[in-house]
Structures are given as C-alpha cells and as structure tokens.
N, CA, C and O atoms as CSV, one atom per row, in Angstrom:
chain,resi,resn,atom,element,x,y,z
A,1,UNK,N,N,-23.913,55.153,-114.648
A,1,UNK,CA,C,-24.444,56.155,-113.737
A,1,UNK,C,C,-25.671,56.773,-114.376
A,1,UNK,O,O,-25.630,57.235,-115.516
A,2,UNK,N,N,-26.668,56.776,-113.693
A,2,UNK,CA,C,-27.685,57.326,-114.190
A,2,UNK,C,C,-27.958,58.826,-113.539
A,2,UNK,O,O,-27.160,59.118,-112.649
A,3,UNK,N,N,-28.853,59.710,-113.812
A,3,UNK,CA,C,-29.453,60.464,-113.593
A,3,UNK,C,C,-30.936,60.878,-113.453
A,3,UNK,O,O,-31.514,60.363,-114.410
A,4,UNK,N,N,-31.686,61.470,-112.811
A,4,UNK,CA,C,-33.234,61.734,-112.802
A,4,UNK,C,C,-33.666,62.722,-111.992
A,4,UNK,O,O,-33.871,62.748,-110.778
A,5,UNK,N,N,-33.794,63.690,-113.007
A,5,UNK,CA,C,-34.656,65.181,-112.483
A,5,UNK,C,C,-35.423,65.210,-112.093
A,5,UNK,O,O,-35.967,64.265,-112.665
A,6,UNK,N,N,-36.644,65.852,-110.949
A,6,UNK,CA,C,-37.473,65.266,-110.344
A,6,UNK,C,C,-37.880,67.061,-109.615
A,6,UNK,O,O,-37.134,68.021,-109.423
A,7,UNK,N,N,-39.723,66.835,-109.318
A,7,UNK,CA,C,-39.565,67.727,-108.605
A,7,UNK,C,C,-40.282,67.345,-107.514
A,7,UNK,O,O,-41.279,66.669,-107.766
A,8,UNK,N,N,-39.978,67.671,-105.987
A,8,UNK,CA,C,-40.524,67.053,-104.667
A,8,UNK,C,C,-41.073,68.096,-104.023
A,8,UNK,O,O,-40.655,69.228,-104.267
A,9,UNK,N,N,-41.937,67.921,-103.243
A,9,UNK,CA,C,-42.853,68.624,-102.521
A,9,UNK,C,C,-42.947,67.763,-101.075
A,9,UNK,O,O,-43.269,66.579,-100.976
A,10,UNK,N,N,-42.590,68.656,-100.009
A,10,UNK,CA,C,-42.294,68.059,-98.969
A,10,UNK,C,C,-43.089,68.695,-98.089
A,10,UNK,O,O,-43.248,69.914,-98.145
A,11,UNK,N,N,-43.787,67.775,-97.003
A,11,UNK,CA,C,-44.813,68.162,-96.319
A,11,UNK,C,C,-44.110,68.863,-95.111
A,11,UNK,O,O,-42.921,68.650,-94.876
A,12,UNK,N,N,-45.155,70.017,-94.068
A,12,UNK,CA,C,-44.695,70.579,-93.347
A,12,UNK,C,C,-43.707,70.076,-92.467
A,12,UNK,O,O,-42.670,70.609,-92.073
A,13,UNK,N,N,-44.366,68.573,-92.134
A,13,UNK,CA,C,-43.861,67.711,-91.066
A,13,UNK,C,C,-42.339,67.250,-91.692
A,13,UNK,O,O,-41.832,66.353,-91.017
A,14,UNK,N,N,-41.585,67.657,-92.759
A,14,UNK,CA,C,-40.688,67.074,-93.129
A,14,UNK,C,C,-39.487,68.250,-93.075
A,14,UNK,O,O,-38.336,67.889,-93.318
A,15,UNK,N,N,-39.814,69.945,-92.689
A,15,UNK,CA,C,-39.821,70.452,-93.916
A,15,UNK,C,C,-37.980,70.823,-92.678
A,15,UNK,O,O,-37.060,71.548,-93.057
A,16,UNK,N,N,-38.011,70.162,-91.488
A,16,UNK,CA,C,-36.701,70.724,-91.075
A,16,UNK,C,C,-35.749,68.921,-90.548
A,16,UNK,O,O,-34.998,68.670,-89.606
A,17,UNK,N,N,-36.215,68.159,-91.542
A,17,UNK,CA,C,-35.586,67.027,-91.559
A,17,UNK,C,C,-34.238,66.669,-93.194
A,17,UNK,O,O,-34.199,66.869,-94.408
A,18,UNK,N,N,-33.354,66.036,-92.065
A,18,UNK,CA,C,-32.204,66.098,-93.422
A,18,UNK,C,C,-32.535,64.794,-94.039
A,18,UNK,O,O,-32.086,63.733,-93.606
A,19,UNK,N,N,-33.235,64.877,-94.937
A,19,UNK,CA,C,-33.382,64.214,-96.121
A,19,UNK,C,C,-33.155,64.195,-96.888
A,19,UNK,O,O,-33.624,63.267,-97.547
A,20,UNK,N,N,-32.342,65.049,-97.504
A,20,UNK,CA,C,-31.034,65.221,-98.668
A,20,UNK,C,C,-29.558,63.857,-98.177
A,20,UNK,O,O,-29.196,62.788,-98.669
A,21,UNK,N,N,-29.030,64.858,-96.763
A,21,UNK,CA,C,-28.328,63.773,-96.656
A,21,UNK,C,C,-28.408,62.455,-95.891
A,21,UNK,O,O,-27.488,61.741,-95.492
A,22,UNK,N,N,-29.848,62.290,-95.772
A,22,UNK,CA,C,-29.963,60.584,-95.736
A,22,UNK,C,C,-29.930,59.965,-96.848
A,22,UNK,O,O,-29.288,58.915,-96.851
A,23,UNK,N,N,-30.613,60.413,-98.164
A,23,UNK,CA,C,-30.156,60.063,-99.239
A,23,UNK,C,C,-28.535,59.710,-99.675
A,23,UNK,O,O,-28.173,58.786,-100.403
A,24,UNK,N,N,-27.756,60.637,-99.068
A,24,UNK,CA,C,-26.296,60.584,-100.190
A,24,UNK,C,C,-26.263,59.384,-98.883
A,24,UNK,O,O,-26.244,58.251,-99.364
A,25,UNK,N,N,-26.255,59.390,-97.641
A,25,UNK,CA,C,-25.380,58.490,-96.736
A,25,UNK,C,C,-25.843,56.758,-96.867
A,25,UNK,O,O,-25.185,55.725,-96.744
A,26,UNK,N,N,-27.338,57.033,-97.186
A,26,UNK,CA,C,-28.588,55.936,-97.079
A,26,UNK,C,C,-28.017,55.070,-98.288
A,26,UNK,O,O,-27.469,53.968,-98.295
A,27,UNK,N,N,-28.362,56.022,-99.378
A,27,UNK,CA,C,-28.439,55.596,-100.846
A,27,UNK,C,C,-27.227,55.956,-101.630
A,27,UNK,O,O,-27.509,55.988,-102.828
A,28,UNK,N,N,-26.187,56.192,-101.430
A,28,UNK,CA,C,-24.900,56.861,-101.846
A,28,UNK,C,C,-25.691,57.122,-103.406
A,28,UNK,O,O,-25.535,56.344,-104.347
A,29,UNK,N,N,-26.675,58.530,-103.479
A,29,UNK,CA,C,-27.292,58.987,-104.504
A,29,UNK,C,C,-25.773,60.650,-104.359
A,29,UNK,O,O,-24.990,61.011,-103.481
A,30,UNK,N,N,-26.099,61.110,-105.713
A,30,UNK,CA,C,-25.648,62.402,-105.426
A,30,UNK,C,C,-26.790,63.243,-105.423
A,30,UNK,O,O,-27.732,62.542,-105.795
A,31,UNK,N,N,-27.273,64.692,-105.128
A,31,UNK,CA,C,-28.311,65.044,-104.970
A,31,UNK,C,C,-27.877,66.689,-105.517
A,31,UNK,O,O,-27.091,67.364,-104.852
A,32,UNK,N,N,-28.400,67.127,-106.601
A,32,UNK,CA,C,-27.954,68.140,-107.169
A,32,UNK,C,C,-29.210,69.526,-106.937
A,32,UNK,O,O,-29.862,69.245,-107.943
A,33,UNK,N,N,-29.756,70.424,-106.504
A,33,UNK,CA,C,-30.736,71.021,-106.182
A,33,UNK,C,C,-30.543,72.496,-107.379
A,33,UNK,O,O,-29.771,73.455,-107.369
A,34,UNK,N,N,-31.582,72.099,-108.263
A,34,UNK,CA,C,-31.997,73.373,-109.234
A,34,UNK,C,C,-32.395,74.511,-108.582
A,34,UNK,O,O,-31.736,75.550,-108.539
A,35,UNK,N,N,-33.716,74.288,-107.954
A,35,UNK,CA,C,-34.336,75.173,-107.369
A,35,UNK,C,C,-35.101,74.857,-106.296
A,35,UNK,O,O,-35.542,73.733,-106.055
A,36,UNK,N,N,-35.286,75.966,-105.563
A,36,UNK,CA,C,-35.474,75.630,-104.089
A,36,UNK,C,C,-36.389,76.448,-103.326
A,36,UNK,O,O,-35.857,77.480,-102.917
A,37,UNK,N,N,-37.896,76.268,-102.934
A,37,UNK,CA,C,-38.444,77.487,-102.197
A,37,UNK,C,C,-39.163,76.350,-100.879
A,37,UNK,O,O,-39.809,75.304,-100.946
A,38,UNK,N,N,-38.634,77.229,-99.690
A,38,UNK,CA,C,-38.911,76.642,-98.835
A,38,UNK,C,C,-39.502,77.362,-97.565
A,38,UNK,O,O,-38.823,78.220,-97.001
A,39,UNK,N,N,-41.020,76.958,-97.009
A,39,UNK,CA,C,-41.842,78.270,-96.365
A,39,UNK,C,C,-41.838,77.295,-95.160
A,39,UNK,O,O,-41.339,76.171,-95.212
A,40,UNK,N,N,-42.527,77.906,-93.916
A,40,UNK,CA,C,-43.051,76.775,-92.706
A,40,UNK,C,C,-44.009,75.882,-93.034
A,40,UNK,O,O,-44.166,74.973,-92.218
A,41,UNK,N,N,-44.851,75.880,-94.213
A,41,UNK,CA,C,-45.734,75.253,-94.325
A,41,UNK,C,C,-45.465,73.937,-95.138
A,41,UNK,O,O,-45.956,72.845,-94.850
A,42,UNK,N,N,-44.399,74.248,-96.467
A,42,UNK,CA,C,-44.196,73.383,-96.765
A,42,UNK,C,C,-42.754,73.685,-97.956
A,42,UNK,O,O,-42.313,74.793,-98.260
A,43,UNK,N,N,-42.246,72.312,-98.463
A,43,UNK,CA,C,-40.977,72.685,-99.178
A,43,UNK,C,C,-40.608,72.206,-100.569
A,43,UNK,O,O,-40.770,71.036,-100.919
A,44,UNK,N,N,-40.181,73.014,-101.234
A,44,UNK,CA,C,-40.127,72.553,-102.644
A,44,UNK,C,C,-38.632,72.371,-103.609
A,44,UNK,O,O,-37.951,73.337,-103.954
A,45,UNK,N,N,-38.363,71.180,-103.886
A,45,UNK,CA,C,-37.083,71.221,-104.335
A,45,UNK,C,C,-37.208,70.382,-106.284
A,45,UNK,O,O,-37.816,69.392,-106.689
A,46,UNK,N,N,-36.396,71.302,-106.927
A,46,UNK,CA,C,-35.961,71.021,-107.884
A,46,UNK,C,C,-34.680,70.282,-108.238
A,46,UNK,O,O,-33.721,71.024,-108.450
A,47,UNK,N,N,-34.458,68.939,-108.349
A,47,UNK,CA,C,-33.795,67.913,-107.632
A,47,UNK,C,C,-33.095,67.009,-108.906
A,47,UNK,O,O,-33.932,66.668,-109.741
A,48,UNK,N,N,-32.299,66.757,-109.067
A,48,UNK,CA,C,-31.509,66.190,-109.911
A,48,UNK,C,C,-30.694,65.164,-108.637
A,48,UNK,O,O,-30.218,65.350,-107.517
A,49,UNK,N,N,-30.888,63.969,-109.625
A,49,UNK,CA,C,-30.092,62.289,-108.026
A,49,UNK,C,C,-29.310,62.166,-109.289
A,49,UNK,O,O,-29.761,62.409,-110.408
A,50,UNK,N,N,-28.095,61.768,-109.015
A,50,UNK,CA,C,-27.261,60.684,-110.067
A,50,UNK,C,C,-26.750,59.384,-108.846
A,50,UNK,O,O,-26.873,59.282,-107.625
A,51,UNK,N,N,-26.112,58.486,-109.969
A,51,UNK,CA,C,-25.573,57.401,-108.868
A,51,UNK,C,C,-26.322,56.070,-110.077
A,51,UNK,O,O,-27.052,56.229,-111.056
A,52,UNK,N,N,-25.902,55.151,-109.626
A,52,UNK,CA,C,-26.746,53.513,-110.367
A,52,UNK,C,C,-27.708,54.402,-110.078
A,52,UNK,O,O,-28.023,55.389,-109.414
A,53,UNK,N,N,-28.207,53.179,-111.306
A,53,UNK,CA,C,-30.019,53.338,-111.277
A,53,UNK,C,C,-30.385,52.592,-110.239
A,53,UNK,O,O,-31.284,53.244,-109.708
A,54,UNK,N,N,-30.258,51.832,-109.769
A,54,UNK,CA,C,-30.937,51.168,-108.558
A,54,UNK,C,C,-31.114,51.949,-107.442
A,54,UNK,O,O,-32.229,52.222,-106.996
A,55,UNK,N,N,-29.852,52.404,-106.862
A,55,UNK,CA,C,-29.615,53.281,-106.160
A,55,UNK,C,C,-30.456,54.687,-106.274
A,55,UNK,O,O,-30.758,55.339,-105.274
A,56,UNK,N,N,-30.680,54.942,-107.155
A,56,UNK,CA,C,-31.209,56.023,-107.531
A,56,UNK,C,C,-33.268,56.292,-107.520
A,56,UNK,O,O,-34.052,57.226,-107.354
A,57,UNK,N,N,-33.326,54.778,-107.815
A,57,UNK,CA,C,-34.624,54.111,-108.128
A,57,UNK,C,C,-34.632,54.025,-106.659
A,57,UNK,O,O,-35.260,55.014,-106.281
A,58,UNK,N,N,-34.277,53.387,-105.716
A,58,UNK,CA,C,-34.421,53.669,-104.220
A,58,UNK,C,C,-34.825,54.399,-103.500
A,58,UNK,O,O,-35.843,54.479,-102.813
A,59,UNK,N,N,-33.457,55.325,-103.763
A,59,UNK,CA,C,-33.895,57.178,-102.805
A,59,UNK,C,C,-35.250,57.561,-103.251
A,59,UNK,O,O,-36.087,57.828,-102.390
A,60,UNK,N,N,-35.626,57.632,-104.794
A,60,UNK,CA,C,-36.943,57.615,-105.077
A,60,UNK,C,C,-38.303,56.941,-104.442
A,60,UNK,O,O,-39.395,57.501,-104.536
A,61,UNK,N,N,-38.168,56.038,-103.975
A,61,UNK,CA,C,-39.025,54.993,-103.112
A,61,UNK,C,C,-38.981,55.322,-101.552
A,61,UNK,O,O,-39.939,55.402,-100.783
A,62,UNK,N,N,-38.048,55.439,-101.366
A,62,UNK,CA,C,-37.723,56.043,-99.709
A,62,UNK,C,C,-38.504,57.776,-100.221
A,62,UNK,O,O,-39.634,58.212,-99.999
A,63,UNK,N,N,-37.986,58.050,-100.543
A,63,UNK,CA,C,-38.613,59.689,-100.708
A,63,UNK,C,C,-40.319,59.764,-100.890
A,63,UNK,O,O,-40.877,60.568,-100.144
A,64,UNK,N,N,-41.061,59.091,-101.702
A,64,UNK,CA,C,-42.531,58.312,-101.571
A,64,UNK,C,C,-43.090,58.263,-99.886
A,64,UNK,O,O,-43.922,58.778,-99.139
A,65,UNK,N,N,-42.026,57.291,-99.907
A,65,UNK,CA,C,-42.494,56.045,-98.144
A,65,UNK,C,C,-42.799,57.581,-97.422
A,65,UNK,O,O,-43.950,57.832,-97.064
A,66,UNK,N,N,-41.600,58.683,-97.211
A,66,UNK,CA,C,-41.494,59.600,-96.556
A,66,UNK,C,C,-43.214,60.780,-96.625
A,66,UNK,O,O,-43.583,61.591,-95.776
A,67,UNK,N,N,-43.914,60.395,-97.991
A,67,UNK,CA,C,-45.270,61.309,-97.876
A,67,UNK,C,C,-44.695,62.426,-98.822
A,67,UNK,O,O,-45.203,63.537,-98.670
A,68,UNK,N,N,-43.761,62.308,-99.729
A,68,UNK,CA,C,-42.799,63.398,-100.123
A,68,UNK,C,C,-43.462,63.266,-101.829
A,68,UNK,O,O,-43.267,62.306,-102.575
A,69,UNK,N,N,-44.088,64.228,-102.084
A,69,UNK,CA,C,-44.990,64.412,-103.779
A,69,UNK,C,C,-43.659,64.383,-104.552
A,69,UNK,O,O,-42.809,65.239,-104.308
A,70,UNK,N,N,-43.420,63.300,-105.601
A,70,UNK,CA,C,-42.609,62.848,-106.408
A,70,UNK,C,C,-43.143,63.359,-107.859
A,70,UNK,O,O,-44.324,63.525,-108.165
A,71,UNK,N,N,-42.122,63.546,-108.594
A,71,UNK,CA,C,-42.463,64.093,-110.200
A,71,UNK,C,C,-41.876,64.363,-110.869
A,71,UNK,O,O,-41.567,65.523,-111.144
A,72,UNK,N,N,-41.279,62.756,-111.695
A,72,UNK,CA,C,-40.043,62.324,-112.444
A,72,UNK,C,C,-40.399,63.480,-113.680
A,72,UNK,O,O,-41.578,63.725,-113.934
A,73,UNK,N,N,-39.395,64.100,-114.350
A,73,UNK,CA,C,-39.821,65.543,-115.266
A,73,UNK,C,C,-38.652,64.503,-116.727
A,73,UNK,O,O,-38.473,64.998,-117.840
C-alpha cells in the first residue's frame, strides 16, 4: 500500500463536483484531506491517497485529465 501527499487546486468549474468520491469508487484510492479552503472561485485541498501504487498513480492522472493543479509534496 502506498501513500502520496499532494496538494490540488481545483478550478471554479470543478469546485461543486464529487471528485473525492469518484476517486475512492473509480480508483478504490483512500483519500485522506489535511487541509481544506474552499471559495466560489476556486478550491484547495491538502490531500493524502493511499491504496496500490498503481491505483494511486491513476487517481493522480485522472485528477490532471480533470484541469486539477497537482503537487506531489
């Protein structure tokens, strides 16, 4: 099981879409949230995935595809 802390920046257009749990259902990732500030304009999550690395390496790639600012820490 791996793990990877990460911090995402999610564009306005995203910012009332469940993309947490498309991840756990999509990617059976777990999705652990540090910190969290989230305005109309746009959304910011402090993000810890566990699960395989593949799996994990995925949700990461889907989260990209999505326009979603990635930033493995």
């Amino acid at each position: 099981m791996g793990k990877v802390m990460m911090d995402c920046i999610f564009p306005k257009k995203l910012i009332k879409e469940p993309i947490l749990y498309k991840l756990t259902t999509n990617y059976n990732v777990i999705p652990n949230i540090h910190k969290a500030d989230v305005t109309n304009q746009r959304g910011y999550l402090e993000l810890e995935l566990s699960g395989k690395k593949e799996k994990v390496d995925a949700a990461i790639k889907y989260l990209k595809s999505l326009a979603v600012e990635v930033t493995i820490k």
